[in-house]
C-alpha positions as CSV (number, residue, x, y, z in Angstrom):
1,X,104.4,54.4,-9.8
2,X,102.6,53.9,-12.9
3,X,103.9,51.2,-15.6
4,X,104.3,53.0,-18.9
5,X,103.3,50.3,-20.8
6,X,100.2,49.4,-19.5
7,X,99.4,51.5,-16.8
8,X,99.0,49.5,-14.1
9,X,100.8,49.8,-10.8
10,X,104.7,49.5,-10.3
11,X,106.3,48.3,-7.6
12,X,110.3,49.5,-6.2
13,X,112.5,46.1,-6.8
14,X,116.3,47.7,-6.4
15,X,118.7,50.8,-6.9
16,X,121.3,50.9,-9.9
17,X,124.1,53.7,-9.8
18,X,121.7,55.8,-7.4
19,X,118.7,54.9,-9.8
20,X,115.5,53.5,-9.0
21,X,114.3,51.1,-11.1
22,X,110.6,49.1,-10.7
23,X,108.9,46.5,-12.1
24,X,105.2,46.5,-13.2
25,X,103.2,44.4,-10.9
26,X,101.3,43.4,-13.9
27,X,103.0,43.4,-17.2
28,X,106.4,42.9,-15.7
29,X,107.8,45.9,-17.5
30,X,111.2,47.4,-15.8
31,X,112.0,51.0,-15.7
32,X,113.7,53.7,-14.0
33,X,111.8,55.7,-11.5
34,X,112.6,59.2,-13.6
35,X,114.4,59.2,-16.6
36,X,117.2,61.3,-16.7
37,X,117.6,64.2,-20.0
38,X,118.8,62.9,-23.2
39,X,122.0,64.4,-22.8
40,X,123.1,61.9,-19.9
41,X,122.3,58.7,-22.0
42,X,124.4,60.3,-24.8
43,X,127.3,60.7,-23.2
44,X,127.3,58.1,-20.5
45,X,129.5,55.0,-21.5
46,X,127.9,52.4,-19.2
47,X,125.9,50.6,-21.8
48,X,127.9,48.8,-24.6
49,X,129.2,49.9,-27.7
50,X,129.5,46.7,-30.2
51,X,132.9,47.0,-32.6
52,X,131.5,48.1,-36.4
53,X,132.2,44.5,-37.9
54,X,129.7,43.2,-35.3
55,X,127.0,45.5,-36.3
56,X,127.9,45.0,-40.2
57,X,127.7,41.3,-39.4
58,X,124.5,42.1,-37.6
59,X,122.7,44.2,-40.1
60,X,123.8,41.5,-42.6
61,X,122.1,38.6,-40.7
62,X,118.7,40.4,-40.6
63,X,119.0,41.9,-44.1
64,X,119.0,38.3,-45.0
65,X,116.6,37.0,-42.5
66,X,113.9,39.5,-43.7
67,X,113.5,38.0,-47.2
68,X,111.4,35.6,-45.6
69,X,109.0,38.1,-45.3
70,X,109.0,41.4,-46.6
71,X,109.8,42.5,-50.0
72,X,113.2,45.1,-50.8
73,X,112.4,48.5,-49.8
74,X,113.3,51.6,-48.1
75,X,114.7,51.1,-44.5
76,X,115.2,53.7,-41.8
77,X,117.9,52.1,-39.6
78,X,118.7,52.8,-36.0
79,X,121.2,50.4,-33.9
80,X,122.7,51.2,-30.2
81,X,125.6,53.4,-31.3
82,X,123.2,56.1,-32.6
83,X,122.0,59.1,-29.9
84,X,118.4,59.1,-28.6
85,X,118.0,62.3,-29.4
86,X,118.4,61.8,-32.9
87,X,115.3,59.1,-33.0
88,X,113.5,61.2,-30.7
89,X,113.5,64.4,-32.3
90,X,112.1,62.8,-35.8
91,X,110.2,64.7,-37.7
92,X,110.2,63.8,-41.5
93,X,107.5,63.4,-43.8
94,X,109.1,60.0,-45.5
95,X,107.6,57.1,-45.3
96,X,110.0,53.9,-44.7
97,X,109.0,50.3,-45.4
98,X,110.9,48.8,-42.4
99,X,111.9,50.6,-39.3
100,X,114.6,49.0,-37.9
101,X,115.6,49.7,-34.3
102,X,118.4,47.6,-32.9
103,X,118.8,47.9,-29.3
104,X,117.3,51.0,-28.7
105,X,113.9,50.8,-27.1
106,X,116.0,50.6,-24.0
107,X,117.7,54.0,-24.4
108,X,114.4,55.7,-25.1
109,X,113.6,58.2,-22.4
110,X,110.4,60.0,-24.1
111,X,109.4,56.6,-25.7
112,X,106.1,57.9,-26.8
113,X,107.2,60.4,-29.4
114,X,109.8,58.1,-30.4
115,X,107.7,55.2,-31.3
116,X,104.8,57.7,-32.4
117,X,107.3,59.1,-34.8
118,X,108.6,55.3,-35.6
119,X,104.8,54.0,-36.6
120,X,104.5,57.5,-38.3
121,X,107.2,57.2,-40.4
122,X,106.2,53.5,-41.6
123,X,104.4,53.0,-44.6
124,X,100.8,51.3,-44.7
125,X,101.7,47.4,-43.9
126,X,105.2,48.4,-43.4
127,X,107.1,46.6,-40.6
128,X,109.0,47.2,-37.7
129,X,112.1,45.5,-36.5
130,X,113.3,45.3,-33.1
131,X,115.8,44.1,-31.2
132,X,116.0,44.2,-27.3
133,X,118.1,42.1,-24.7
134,X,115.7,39.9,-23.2
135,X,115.0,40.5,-19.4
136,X,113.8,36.9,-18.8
137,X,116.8,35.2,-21.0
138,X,118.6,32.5,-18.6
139,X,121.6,34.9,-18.4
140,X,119.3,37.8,-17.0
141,X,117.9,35.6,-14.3
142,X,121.3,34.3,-13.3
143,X,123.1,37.1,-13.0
144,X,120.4,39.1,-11.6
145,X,120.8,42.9,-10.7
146,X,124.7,42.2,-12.0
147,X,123.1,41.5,-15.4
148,X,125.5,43.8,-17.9
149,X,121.8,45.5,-19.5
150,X,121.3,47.2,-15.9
151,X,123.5,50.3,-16.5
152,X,121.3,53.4,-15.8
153,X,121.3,56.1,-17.2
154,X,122.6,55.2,-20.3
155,X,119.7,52.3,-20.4
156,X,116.0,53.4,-18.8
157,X,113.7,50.2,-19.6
158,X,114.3,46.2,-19.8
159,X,111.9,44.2,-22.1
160,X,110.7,40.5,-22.6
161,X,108.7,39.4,-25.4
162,X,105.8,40.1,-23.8
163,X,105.6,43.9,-22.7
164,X,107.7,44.1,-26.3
165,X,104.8,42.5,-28.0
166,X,102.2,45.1,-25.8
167,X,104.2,48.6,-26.7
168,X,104.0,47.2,-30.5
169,X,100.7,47.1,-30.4
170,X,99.9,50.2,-28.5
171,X,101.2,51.8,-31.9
172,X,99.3,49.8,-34.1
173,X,101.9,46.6,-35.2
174,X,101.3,43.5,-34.5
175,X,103.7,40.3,-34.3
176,X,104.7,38.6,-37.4
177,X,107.8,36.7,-36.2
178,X,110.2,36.7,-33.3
179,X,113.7,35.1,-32.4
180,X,117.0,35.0,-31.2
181,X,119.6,36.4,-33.9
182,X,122.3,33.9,-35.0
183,X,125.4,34.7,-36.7
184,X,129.1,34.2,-36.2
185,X,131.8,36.9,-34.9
186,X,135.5,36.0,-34.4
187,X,137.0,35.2,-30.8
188,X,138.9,38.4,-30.3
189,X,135.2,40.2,-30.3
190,X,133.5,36.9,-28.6
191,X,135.6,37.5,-25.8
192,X,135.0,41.1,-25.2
193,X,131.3,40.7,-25.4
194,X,131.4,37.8,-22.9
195,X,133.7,39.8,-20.5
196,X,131.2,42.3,-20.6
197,X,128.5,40.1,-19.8
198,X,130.3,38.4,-16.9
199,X,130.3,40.1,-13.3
200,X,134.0,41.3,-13.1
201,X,133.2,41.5,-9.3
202,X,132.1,37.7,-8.5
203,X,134.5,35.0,-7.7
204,X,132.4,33.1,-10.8
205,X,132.6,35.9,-13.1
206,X,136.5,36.2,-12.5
207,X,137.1,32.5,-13.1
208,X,135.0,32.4,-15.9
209,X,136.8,35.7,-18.1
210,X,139.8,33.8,-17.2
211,X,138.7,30.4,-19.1
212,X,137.7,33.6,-21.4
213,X,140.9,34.3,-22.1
214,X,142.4,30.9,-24.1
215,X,139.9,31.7,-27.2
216,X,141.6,31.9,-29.8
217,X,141.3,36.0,-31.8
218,X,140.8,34.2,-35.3
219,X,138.8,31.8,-34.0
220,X,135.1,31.8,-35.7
221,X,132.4,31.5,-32.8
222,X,128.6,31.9,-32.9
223,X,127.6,35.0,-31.4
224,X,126.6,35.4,-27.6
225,X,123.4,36.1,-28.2
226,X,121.3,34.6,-25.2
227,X,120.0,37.3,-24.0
228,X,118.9,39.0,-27.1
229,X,115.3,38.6,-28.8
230,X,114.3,40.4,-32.4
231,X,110.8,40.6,-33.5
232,X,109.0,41.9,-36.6
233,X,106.4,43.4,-36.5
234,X,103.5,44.9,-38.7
235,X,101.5,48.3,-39.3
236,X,98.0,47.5,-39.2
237,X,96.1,50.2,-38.1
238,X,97.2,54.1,-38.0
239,X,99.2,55.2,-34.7
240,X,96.8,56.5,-32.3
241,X,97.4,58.8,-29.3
242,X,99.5,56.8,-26.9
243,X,99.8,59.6,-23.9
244,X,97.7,57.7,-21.4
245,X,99.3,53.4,-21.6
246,X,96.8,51.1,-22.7
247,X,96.3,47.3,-22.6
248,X,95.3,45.6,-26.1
249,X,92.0,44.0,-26.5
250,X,93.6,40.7,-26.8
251,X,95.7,40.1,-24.5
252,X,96.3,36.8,-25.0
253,X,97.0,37.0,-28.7
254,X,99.9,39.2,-27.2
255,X,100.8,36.5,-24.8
256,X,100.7,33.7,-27.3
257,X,102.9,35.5,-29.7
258,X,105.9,35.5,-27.7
């Protein structure tokens, strides 16, 4: 198997809900061994759904956040509840400032067109930002292949900074910032988020949605966020063909930026 971020060879590490998924012996990148059609991620309901005052609270923490650096201007926004195919399939002539795609990378099965459309739709020294659940966070490695982001078909690709930082770049942006997102949801939502991200099926993950349980609903609580990573990025250069993977020149800028 060839990685499809760098092209370098990919190696079989373990089957999820009969799908293969490998691991570049390079890059690190994770993947599915064939991605299934759109249609399946759609309407599969393995991969998590966030309550609409989460995303709000979500989109208003970044919204914030990106006064630091970017001016106001036009955003095209894309989070996890919104089909692949709709991303996929762009094809406008409208140029955005900031491309926004919250937990979606992912989900992408024909990632090319949809990041070629993504840089295409950006204006000159517009910016990019994504937000993927880290596949190197503490709460990946400790729960392993049981890790709740390892729910095929609905999700084809896992990300750390680094590979995120690669694909950027393949499309012409380059890192400007990176982070974990902070903000604050209330303890009837913290607790179905952790559930989810607890192993229902280990004697530790059953104990633990048990202690779960005694948060209080009103209760304020930072948000679980761990395993997530944002980044910004920036257009400079035009997006070139991306149908054979490519490694950046400087690879260690890439490293050094995560």
């Amino acid at each position: 198997m060839v990685c499809p971020i760098c092209g370098e060879y990919s190696h079989f590490i373990f089957t999820k809900f009969d799908h293969k998924i490998f691991e570049c012996s390079d890059c690190a990148h994770q993947y599915v061994q064939e991605s299934p059609p759109t249609s399946d991620c759609a309407d599969d309901n393995r991969g998590k759904i966030l309550p609409d005052k989460i995303l709000r609270d979500r989109a208003g923490w970044y919204t914030k956040l990106l006064t630091k650096y970017m001016q106001p201007g036009r955003v095209l926004y894309f989070d996890e509840t919104m089909k692949t195919a709709a991303f996929e399939n762009i094809a406008s002539v409208e140029k955005f400032d900031l491309v926004a795609m919250i937990q979606v990378l992912p989900h992408f099965h024909d990632m090319e067109s949809a990041l070629s459309a993504a840089a295409n739709a950006t204006t000159e020294n517009g910016y990019w930002l994504v937000e993927i659940c880290n596949r190197n966070s503490w709460t990946a490695r400790l729960l392993g292949r049981r890790w709740q982001e390892y729910s095929p078909p609905s999700v084809v690709r896992w990300f750390a900074p680094y590979d995120l930082n690669l694909v950027a770049a393949r499309f012409g942006f380059a890192p400007v910032a990176a982070g974990r997102p902070k903000f604050w949801v209330k303890g009837e939502h913290a607790k179905s988020l952790l559930r989810q991200k607890l192993s229902a099926k280990s004697a530790l993950g059953k104990a633990l949605s048990k202690v779960v349980g005694i948060i209080p609903n009103k209760l304020w609580l930072p948000y679980p966020s761990e395993d997530l990573h944002w980044a910004l990025f920036q257009k400079v250069r035009p997006v070139q063909s991306a149908t054979v993977p490519w490694r950046t020149n400087s690879e260690s800028q890439v490293r050094a930026a995560e």
